[in-house]
ROMARZA-32735 format. One line per 8 residues: number of its first residue (from 1); their letters; for each residue z, x, y of C-alpha. Coordinates in nm, 3 decimals, decimal comma. Each point is the difference from the previous one (the first is absolute). Layout:
N
NUM) A) Z:X:Y; ...
This chain:
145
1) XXXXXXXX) 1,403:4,515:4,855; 0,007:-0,364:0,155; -0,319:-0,061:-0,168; 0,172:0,108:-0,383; 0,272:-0,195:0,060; -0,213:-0,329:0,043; -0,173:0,072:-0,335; 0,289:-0,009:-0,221
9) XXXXXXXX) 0,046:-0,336:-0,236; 0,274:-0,074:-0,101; 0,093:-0,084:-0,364; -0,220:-0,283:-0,144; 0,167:-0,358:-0,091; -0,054:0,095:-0,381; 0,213:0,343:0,002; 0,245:-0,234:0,265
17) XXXXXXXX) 0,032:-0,288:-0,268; 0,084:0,265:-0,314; 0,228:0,223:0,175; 0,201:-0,352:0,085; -0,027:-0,096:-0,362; 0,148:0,356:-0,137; 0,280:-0,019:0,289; 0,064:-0,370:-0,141
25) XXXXXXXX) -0,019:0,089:-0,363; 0,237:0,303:0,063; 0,271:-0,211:0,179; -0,049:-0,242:-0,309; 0,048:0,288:-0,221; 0,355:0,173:0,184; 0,106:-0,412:0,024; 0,027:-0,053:-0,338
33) XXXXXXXX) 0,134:0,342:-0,095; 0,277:-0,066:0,218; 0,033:-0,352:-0,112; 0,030:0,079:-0,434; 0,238:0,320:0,088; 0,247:-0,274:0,239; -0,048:-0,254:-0,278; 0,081:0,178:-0,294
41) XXXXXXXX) 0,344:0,201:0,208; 0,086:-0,375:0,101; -0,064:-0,234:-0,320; 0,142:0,302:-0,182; 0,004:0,201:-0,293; 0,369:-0,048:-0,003; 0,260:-0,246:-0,171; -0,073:-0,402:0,042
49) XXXXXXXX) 0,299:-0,148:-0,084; -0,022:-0,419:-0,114; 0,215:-0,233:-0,136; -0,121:-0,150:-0,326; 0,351:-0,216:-0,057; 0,354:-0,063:0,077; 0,264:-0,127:-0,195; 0,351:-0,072:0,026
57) XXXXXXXX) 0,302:0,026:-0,203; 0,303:-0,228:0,115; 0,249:0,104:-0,253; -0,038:0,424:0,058; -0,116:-0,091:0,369; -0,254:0,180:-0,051; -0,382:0,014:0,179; -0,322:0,107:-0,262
65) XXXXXXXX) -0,285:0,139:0,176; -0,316:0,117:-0,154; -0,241:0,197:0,229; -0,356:0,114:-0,064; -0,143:0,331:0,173; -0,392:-0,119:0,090; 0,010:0,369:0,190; -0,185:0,290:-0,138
73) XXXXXXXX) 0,300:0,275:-0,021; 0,293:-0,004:-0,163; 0,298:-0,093:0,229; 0,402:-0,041:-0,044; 0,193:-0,289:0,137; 0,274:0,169:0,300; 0,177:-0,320:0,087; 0,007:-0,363:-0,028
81) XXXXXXXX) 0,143:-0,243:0,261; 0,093:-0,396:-0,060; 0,117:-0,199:0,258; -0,039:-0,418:0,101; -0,247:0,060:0,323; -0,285:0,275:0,059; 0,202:0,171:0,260; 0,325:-0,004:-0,136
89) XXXXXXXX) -0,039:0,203:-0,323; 0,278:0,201:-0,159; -0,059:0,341:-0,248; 0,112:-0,069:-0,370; 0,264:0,256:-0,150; -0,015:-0,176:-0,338; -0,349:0,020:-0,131; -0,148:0,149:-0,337
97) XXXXXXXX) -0,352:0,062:-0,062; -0,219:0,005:-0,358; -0,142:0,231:-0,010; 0,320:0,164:0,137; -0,183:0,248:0,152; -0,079:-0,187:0,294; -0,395:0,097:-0,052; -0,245:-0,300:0,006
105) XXXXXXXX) -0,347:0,164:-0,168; -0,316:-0,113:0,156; -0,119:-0,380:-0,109; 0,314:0,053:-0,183; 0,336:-0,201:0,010; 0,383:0,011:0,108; 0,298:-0,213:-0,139; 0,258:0,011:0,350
113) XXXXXXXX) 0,315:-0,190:-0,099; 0,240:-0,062:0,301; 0,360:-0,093:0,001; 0,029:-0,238:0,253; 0,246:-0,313:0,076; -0,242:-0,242:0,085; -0,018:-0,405:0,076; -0,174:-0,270:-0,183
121) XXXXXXXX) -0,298:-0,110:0,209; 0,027:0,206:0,262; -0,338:0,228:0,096; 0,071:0,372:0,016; -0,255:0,256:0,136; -0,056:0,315:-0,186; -0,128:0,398:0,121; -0,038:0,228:-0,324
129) XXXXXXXX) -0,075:0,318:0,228; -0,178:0,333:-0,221; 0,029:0,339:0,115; -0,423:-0,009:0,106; -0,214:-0,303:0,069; 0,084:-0,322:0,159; 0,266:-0,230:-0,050; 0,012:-0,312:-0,282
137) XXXXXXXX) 0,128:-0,270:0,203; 0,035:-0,380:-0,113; 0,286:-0,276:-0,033; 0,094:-0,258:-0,233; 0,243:-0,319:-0,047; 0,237:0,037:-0,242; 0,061:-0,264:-0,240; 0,196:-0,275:-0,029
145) X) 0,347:0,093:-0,192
């Protein structure tokens, strides 16, 4: 029994080296599976809100923003927030939409028009918020009276 023991060989370097190669390839393959399914739930197939341009009306104090939806669904806009620092941002009441439907197609656009008391040449941050997808966040100055 000693004597069959000594006679065994083990596996040879060639099988060694491909079985290491298919263990490697398969950890590839489960990698990037992994990878594309966390990419695609990140970057989204939801709403991507972005600001294409702001204007402002002195004599209706009124705030014009148009928004673009680069997303891939459909979304609608739930709330939209002005204020004159990132942290200190305050929900606006007074705000109608075009469509008035709130919904913002995909690679579409949105005409958000704010009534707001605001300051020549003062910068005011912005958060248009929609019910799914991430945030549109920017600021602007306003201009001089």
């Amino acid at each position: 029994m000693f004597k069959m023991l000594k006679s065994r060989k083990g596996i040879s370097p060639i099988l060694a080296t491909l079985l290491l190669i298919v263990i490697a390839v398969a950890a590839i393959v489960v990698t990037y599976a992994w990878v594309i399914t966390f990419t695609v739930n990140v970057t989204g197939q939801d709403v991507q809100l972005r600001e294409i341009t702001t204007s402002w009306n002195s004599t209706a104090n009124t705030i014009t923003i148009y928004l673009t939806n680069q997303g891939t669904s459909d979304g609608k806009i739930d709330s939209v927030y002005i204020g004159t620092s990132s942290t200190n941002l305050n929900l606006q009441s007074s705000v109608t939409y075009d469509p008035a439907s709130k919904i913002i197609t995909s690679h579409g656009t949105i005409k958000v028009v704010v009534t707001y008391t605001w300051t020549a040449n003062t910068e005011y941050y912005f958060k248009i918020h929609p019910e799914a997808g991430a945030d549109c966040e920017f600021h602007k100055t306003s201009p001089a009276s």
